[in-house]
Structures are given as structure tokens and as C-alpha cells.
C-alpha positions, 0 to 999 in steps of 0.5 A: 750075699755071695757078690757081697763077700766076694767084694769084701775079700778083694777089698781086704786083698787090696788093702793088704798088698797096698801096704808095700812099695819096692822102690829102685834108684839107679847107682851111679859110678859104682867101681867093680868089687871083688866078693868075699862070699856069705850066705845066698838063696835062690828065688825065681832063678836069682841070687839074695845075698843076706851075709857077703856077697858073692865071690866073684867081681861086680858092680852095683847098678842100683839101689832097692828099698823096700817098705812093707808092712811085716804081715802074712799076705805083704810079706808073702811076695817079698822076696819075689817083688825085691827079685822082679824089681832087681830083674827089670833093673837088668841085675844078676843078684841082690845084696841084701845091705839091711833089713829091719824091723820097724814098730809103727803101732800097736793093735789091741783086740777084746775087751776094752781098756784104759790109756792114759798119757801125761807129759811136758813140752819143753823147747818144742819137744814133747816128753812123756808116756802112756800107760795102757790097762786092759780088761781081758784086751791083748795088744800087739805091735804093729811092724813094717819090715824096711829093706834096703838092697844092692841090684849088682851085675857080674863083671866075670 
């Protein structure tokens, strides 16, 4: 029993941090900018940019988007997964250039309910809605957070 519920919990942790990906592009020709300065904290020793940017000189070295679903455990590395990210790229701090919240779903737990779907095609595109009816269900929506940041290096 115990190999059995340790086994559902690592699956469960595997599936819940598969639902991020931190990407990084390498930004080419990036011009040297001067900072007018915003808000900043620190996370592992680096500088998150979240309104401005520093204000000093940099240059962007690349591009991080960040996809993940808005949940406790994917959320729970997100900054430090966008700062390792930027670390490896060799940059000194983030700037964050957008950060949304995106439903992608809805999830209802209890009793059951009811759901019922009309519309019409037109031209190829489908136009319609659903209305949903619960009986003693709660339903709630479903987010990926998406991210996209500046990795940028001092030039001072």
C-alpha cells in the first residue's frame, strides 16, 4: 500500500510541473537602453523588472516565454524557473513585458449537471453558446498564466 501511494504522488508531482515550459530566443541586435526605473524584486540573487526597467543602461540578450498552468504546485517554481532561465542565458535581470492570465477550461466537481450547446455554422465559422445547469456541482475556470520577459545585461 505504502509503494502504491508513493507511486500515485510522484505521478500526480510529474504531472503537475509538466504543465510548464520556460522557453528562451536569443534577441538579436538589441541597442543599448537607458532605464527610467519601476518596481523590482529579488529572487535568487537576480532582479524581476514587473513596472520599468532599471535605471541604468542595458541591452536585451534575449526573450523568455513562460507558459504554465496558474495552479499551486506550477506556479510554485515560477519565478525561480524565468531566473534560472535568464542565469543560463548570462543576464543580469528581467524585465517582465507581459504577464496574462489565460482560461483554457473549466472544471466542475460534485453533483452532476446538465450542458446544452446550439449554434450555426456560417462561412466556416461556428457561432453559438452553452449553457450549463448544475445540481449541487461548482464549476471553476481553468488558467494558464503566459508570460513573456526581456533577459537584459548591464552595460555600466
Amino acid at each position: 500500500m505504502k509503494n502504491l501511494l508513493t507511486f500515485v504522488c510522484s505521478l500526480v508531482i510529474v504531472f503537475a510541473t509538466s504543465c510548464a515550459s520556460t522557453d528562451y530566443a536569443t534577441f538579436e541586435g538589441g541597442k543599448i537602453i537607458q532605464g527610467t526605473g519601476g518596481t523590482k524584486k529579488l529572487v535568487d540573487g537576480m532582479e524581476i523588472w514587473t513596472n520599468g526597467s532599471p535605471p541604468r543602461k542595458f541591452r536585451i540578450i534575449g526573450i523568455i516565454d513562460d507558459a504554465r498552468r496558474q495552479a499551486l504546485i506550477p506556479m510554485a517554481s515560477y519565478e525561480a524557473d524565468l531566473v534560472k532561465k535568464a542565469k543560463e542565458a548570462g543576464g543580469n535581470a528581467i524585465v517582465i513585458l507581459d504577464a496574462r492570465s489565460d482560461v483554457v477550461g473549466y472544471r466542475n466537481s460534485g453533483e452532476s449537471g446538465t450542458a446544452q450547446t446550439s449554434g450555426t455554422v456560417t462561412g466556416g465559422y461556428y457561432q453559438g453558446q452553452t449553457t450549463y445547469q448544475s445540481h449541487g456541482s461548482s464549476t471553476r475556470a481553468v488558467r494558464d498564466k503566459i508570460t513573456k520577459a526581456a533577459v537584459i545585461r548591464f552595460e555600466d
